[in-house]
C-alpha atoms as a printed R data frame, in Angstrom:
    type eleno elety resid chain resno       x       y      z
1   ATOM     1    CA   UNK     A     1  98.470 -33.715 49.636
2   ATOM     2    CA   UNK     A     2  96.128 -32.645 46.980
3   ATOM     3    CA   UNK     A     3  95.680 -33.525 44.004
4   ATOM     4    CA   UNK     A     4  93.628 -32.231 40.724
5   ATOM     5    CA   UNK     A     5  93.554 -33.579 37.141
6   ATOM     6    CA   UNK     A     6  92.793 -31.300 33.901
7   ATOM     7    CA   UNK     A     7  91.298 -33.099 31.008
8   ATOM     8    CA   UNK     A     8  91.515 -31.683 27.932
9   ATOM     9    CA   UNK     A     9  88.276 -29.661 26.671
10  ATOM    10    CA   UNK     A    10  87.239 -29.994 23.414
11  ATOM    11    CA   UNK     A    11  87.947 -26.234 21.391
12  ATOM    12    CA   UNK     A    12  89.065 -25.263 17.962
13  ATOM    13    CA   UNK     A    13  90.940 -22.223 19.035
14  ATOM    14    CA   UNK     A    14  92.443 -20.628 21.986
15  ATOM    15    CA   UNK     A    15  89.974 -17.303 22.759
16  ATOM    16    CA   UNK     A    16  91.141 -14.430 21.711
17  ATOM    17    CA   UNK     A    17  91.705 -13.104 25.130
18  ATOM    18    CA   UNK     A    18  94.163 -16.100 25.715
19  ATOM    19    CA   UNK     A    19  96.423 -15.018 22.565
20  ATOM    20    CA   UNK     A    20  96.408 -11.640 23.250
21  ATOM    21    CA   UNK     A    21  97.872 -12.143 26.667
22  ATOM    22    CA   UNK     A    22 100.408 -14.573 25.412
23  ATOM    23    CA   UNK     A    23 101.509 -11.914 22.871
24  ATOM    24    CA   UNK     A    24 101.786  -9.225 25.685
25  ATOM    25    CA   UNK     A    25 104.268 -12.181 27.466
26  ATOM    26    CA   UNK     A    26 106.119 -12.837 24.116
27  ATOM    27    CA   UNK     A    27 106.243  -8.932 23.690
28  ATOM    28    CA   UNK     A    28 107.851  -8.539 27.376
29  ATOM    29    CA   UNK     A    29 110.403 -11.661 26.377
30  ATOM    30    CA   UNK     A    30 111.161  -9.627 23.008
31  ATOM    31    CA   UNK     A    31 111.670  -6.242 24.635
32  ATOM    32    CA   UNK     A    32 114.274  -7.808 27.055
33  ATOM    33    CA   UNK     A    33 115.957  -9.817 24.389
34  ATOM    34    CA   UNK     A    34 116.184  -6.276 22.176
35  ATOM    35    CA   UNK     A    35 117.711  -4.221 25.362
36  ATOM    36    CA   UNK     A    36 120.199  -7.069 26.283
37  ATOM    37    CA   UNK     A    37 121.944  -6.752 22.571
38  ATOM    38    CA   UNK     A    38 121.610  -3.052 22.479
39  ATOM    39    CA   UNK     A    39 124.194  -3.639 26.045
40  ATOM    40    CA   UNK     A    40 125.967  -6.519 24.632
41  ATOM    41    CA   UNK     A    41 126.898  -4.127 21.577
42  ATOM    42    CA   UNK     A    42 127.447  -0.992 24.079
43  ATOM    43    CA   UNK     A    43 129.888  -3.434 26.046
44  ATOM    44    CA   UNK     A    44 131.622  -4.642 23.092
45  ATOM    45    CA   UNK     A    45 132.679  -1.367 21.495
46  ATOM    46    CA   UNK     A    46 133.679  -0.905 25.186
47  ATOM    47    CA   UNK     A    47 135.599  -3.661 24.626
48  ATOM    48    CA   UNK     A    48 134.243  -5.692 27.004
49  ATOM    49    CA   UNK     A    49 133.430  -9.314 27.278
50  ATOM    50    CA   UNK     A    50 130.460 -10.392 26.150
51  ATOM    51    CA   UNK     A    51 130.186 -13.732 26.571
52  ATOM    52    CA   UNK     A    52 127.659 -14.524 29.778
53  ATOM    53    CA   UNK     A    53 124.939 -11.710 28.069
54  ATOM    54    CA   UNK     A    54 125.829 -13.997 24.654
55  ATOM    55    CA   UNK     A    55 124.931 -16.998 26.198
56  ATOM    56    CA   UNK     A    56 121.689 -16.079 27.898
57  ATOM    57    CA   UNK     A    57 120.693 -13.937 24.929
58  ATOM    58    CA   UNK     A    58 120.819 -17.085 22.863
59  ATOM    59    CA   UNK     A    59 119.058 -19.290 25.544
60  ATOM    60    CA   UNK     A    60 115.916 -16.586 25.751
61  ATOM    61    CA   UNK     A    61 116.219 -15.923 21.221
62  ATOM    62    CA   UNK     A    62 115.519 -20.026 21.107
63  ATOM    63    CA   UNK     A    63 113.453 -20.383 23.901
64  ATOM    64    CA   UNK     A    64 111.175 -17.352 22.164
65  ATOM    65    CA   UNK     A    65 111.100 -18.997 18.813
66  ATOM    66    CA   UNK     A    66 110.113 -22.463 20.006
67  ATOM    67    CA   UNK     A    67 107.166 -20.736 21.900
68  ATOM    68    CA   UNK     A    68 106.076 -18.726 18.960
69  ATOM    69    CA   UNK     A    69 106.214 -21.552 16.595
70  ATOM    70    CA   UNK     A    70 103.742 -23.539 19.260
71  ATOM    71    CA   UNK     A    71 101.496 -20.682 19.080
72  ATOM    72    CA   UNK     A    72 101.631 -20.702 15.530
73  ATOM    73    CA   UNK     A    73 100.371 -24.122 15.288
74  ATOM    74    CA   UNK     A    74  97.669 -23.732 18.388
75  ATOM    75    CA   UNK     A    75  96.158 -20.294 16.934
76  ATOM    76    CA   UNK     A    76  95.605 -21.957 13.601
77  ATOM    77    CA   UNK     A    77  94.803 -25.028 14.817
78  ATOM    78    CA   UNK     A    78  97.483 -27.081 12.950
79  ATOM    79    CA   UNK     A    79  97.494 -30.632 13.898
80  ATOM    80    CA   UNK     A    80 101.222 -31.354 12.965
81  ATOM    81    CA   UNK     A    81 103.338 -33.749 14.317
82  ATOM    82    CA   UNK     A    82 106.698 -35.856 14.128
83  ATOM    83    CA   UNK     A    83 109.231 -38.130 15.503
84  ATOM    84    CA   UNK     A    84 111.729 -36.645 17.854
85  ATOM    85    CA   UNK     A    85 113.986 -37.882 20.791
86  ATOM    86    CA   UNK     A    86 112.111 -36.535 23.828
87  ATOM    87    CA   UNK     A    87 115.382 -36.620 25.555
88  ATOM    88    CA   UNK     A    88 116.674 -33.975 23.435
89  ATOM    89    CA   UNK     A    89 113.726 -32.024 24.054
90  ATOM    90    CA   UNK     A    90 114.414 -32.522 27.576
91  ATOM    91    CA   UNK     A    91 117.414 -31.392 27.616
92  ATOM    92    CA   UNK     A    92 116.906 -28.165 25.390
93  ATOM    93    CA   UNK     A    93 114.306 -27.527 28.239
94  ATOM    94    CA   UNK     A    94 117.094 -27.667 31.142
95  ATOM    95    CA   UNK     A    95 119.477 -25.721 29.466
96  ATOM    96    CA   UNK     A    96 117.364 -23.244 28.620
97  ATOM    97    CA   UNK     A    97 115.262 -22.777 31.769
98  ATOM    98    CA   UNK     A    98 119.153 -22.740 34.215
99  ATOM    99    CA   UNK     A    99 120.685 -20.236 31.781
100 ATOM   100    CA   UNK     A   100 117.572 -18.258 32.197
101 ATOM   101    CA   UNK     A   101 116.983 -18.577 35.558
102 ATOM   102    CA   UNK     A   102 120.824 -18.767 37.053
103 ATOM   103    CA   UNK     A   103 120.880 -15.624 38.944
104 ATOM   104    CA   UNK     A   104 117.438 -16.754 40.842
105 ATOM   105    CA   UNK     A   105 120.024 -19.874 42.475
106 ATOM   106    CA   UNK     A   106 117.716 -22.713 41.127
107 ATOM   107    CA   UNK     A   107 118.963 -25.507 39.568
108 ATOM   108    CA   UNK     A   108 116.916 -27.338 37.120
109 ATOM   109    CA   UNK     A   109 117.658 -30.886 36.753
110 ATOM   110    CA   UNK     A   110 116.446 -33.346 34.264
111 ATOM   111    CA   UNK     A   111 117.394 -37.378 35.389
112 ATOM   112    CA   UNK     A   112 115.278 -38.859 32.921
113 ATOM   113    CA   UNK     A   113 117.423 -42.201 32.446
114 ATOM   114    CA   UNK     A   114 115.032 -43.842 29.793
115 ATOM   115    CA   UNK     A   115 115.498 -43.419 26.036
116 ATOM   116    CA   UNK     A   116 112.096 -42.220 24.413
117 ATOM   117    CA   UNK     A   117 110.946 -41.883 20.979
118 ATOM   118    CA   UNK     A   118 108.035 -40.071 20.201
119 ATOM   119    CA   UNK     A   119 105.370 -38.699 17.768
120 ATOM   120    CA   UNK     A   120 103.540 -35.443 18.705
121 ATOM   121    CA   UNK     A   121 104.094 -31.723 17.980
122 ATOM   122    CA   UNK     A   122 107.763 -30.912 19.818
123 ATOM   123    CA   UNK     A   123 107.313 -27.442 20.418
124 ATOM   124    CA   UNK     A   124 103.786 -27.956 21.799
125 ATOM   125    CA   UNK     A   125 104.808 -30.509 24.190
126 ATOM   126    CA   UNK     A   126 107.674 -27.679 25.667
127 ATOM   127    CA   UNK     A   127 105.576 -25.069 25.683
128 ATOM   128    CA   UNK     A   128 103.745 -26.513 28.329
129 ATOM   129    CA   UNK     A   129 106.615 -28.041 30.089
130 ATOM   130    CA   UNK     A   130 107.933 -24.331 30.029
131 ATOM   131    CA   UNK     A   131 105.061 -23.285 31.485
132 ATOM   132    CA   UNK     A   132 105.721 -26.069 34.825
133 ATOM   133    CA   UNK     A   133 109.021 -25.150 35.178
134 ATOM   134    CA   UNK     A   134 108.307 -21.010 34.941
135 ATOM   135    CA   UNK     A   135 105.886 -22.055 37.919
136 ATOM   136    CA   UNK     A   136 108.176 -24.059 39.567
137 ATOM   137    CA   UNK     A   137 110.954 -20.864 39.505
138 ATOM   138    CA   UNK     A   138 108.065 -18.610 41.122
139 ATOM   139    CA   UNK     A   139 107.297 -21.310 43.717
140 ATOM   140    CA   UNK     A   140 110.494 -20.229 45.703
141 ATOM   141    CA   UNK     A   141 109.312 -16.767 45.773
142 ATOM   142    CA   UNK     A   142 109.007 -15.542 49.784
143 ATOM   143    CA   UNK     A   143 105.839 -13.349 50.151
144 ATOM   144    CA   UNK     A   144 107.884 -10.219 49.981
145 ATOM   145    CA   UNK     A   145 109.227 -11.300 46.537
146 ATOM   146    CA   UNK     A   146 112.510 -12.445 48.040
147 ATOM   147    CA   UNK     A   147 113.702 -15.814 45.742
148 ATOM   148    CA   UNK     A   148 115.384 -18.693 48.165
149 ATOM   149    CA   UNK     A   149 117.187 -21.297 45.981
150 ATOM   150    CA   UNK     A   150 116.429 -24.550 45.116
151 ATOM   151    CA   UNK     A   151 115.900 -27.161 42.552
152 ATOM   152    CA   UNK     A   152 113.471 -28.151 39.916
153 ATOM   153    CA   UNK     A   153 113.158 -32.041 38.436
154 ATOM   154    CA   UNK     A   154 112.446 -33.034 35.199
155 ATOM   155    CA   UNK     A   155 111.480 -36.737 34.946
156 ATOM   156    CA   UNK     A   156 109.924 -38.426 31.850
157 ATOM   157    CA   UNK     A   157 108.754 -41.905 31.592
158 ATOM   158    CA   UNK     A   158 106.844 -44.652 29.315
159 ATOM   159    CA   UNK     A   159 103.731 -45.533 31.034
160 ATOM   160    CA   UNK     A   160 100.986 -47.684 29.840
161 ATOM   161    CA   UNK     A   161  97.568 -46.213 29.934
162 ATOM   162    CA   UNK     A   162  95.893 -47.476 32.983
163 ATOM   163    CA   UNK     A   163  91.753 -47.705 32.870
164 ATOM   164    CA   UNK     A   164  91.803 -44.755 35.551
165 ATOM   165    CA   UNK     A   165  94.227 -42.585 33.063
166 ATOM   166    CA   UNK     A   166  91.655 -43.207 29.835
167 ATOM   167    CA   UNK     A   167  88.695 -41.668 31.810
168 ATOM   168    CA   UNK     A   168  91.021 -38.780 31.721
169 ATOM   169    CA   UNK     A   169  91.163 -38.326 27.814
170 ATOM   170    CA   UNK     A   170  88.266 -36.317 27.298
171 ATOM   171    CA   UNK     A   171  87.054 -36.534 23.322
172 ATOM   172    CA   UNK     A   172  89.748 -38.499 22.858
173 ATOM   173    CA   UNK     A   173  89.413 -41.797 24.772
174 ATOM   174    CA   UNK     A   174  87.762 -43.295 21.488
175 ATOM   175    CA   UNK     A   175  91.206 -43.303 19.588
176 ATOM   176    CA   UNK     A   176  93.383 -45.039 22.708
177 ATOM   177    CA   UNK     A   177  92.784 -48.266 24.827
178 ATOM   178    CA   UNK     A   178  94.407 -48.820 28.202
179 ATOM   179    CA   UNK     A   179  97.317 -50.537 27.644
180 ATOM   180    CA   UNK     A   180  98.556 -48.280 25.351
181 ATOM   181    CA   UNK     A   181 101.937 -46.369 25.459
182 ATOM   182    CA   UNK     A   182 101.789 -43.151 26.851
183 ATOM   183    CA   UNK     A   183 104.786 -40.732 28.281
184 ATOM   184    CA   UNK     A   184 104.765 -38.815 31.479
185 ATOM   185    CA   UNK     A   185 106.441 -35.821 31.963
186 ATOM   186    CA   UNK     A   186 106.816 -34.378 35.575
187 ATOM   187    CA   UNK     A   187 108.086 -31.079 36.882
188 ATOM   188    CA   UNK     A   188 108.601 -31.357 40.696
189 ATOM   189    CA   UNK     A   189 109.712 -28.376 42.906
190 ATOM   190    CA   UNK     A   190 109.937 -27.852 46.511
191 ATOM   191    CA   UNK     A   191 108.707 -24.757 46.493
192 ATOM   192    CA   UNK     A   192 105.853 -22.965 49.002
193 ATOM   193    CA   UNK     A   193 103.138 -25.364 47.461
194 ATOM   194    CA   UNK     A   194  99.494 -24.841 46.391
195 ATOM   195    CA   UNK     A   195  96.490 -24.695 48.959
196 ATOM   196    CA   UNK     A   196  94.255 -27.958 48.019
197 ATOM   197    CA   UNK     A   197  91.250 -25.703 47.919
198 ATOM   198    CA   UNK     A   198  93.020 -23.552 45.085
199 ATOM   199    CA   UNK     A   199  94.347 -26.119 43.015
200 ATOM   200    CA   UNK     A   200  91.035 -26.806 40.898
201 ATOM   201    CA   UNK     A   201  91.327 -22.381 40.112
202 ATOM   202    CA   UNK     A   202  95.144 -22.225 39.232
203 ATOM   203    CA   UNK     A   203  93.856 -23.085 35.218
204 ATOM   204    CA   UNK     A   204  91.253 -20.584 34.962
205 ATOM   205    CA   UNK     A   205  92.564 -17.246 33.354
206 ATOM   206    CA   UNK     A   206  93.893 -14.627 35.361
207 ATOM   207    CA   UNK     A   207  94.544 -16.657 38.482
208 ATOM   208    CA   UNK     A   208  97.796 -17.006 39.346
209 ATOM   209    CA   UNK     A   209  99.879 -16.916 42.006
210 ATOM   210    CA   UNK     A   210 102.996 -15.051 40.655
211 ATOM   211    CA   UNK     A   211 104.213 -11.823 41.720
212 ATOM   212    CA   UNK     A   212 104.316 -10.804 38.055
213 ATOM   213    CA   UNK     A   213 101.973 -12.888 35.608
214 ATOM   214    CA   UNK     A   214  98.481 -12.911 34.193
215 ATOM   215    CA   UNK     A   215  98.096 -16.131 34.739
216 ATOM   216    CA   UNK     A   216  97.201 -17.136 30.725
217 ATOM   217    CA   UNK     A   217  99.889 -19.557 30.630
218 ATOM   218    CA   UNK     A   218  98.637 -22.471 32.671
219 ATOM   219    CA   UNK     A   219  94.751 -21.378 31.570
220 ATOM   220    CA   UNK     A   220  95.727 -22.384 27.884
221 ATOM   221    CA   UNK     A   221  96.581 -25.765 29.547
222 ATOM   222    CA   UNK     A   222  93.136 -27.583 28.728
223 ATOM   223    CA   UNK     A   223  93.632 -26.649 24.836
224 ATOM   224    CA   UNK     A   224  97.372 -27.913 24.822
225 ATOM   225    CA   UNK     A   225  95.819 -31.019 26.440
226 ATOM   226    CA   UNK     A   226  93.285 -31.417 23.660
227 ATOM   227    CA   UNK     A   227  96.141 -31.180 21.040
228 ATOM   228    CA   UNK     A   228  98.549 -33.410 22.587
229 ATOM   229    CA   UNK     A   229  95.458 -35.515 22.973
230 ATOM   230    CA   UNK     A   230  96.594 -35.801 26.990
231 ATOM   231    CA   UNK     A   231  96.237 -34.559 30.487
232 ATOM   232    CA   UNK     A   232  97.596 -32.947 33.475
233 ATOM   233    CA   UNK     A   233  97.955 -33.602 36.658
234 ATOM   234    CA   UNK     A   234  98.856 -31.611 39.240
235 ATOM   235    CA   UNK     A   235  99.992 -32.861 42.899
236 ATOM   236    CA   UNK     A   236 100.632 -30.200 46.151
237 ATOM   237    CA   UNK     A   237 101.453 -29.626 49.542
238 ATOM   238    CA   UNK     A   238 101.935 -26.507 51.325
239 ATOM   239    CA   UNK     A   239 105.043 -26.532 52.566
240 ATOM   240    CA   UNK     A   240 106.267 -29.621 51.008
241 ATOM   241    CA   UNK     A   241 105.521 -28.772 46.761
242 ATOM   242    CA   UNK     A   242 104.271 -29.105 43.626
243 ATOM   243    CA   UNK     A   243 104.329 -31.586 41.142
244 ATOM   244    CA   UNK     A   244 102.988 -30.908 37.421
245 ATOM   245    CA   UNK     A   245 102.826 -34.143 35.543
246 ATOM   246    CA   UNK     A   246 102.187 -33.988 31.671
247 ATOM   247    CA   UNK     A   247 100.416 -37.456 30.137
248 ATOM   248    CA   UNK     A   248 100.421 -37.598 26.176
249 ATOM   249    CA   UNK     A   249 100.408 -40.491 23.691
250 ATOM   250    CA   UNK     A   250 103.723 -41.728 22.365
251 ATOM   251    CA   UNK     A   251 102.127 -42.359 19.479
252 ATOM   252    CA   UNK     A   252  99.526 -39.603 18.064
253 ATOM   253    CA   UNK     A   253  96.270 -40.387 16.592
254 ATOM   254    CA   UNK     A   254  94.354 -38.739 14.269
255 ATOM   255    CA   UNK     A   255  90.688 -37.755 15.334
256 ATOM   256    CA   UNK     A   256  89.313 -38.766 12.442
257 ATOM   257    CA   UNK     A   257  91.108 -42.415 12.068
């Protein structure tokens, strides 16, 4: 199995090439949002039910406005954050991803059975958790485009920062000791995998492996990590699949404590 870590690199702002991308996504998310009302309303004067294109309509609408308020926050550089239940999160994440991705037969699953608190920027943290499970959906892609269900798991854990783990922090191993309480959040498919050769390229921009994609959203991953103050690692198999695993602080620091 291979493995790769991404340590976050220290930048004030995502390039402009990176945000222009992720506006073309958002853009594509909008445009499909817009033409699923202008049906809903076309099948209710029909008089038609309504309710399945209600429900995923209101999945995507949040799902779009938690993803433009991260990029809100990364394009200006705002270094906000607050306490929230990352259980909650987790389970906005689920919900979201299966009522998006129900006619693709995958079943995302979150067993997190630990309660945890913490203090970082929410919509930051599922942005890039959004971004593992979008990857994890694409991993049961056949080569012909063909989807085969499956299932996706969403695990999230206290961990204490282990000596390896702080060599991992970049700029930021100056503001936490090992020992210190850190989450990790994984997203595990078992999907086609990732060749071990590849994995150190799958967070550079424009490489991707999708059928559709640009590839932007995991290449924006070393900036997240430098806002969350974290890392990533990512574990694959060909054959087997692929684990993303998000590390962050429970607790966030400010650089200039």
């Amino acid at each position: 199995m291979g493995k790769y870590i991404l340590s976050p690199q220290k930048r004030e702002h995502p390039t402009k090439a990176e945000l222009a991308l992720l506006n073309r996504r958002l853009s594509h998310d909008a445009s499909v949002e817009f033409n699923g009302i202008h049906t809903a309303l076309y099948n209710l004067r029909r008089g038609m039910d309504i309710s399945p294109v209600a429900d995923r309509l209101y999945a995507k609408s949040t799902h779009v406005r938690r993803i433009l308020l991260a990029l809100e926050l990364l394009g200006q550089n705002k270094r906000t954050h607050q306490q929230y239940s990352l259980n909650d999160l987790l389970e906005a994440l689920t919900v979201d991803a299966n009522r998006v991705g129900e006619d693709e037969g995958i079943i995302v699953e979150n067993d997190t059975q630990e309660t945890i608190t913490v203090d970082n920027e929410a919509s930051v943290v599922y942005m890039q958790l959004y971004n593992a499970v979008t990857n994890a959906f694409e991993s049961y892609h056949g080569d012909i485009g063909e989807m085969r269900g499956g299932s996706i798991r969403v695990h999230a854990r206290v961990h204490l920062l282990s000596e390896q783990d702080h060599g991992h922090l970049g700029p930021h191993q100056a503001l936490y000791q090992p020992g210190e309480r850190f989450v990790v959040v994984s997203v595990a498919d078992q999907g086609k995998g990732i060749e071990e050769n590849i994995l150190p390229t799958i967070f550079r921009d424009g490489v991707t492996s999708k059928r559709k994609g640009s590839g932007i959203g995991l290449a924006l991953s070393d900036y997240i990590c430098d806002y969350l103050h974290g890392f990533l690692r990512v574990e694959s198999a060909v054959g087997i699949g692929t684990t993303f695993s998000l590390f962050f602080p429970a607790g966030y620091k400010r650089d200039n404590v």
